[in-house]
N, C-alpha and C positions, 0 to 999 in steps of 0.2 A: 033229843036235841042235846048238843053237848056246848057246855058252855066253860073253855081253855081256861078261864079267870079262877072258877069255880071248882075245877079239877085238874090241879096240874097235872099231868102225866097221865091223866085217865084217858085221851085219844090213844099214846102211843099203848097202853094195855088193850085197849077196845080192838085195833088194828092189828097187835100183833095173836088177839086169839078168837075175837070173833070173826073176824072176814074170812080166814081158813075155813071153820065153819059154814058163812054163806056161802062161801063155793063149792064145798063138798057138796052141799044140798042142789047146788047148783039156781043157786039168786042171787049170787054176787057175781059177773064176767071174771074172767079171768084174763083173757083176750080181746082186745078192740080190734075192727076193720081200720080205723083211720087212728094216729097220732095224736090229734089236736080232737077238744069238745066239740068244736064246732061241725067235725068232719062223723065225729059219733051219734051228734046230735041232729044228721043230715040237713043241715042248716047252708043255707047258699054263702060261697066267697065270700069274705068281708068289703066290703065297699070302700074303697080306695078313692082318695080325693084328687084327683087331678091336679098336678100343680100349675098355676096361673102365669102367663106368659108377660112379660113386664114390657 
């Protein structure tokens, strides 16, 4: 768990040389099928509210 308050600047280290790492090994994607989490996370349209007719 990484906590920003507590380590300035220890995400962008973590990011710039262990994720190279997980994907060499191949556990971290490199490529997604969809754009958005919700589309990676095969997760249904978001639900849109109909606006009410006055």
């Amino acid at each position: 768990m990484f906590a920003p308050h507590l380590t300035p600047g220890g995400f962008d280290e973590f990011v710039e040389k262990v994720i190279p790492i997980l994907q060499e090994r191949k556990v971290f994607r490199r490529d997604y099928a969809s754009s958005t989490l919700r589309g990676n996370l095969a997760l249904p349209e978001a639900w849109q509210p109909v606006a009410k007719a006055v």
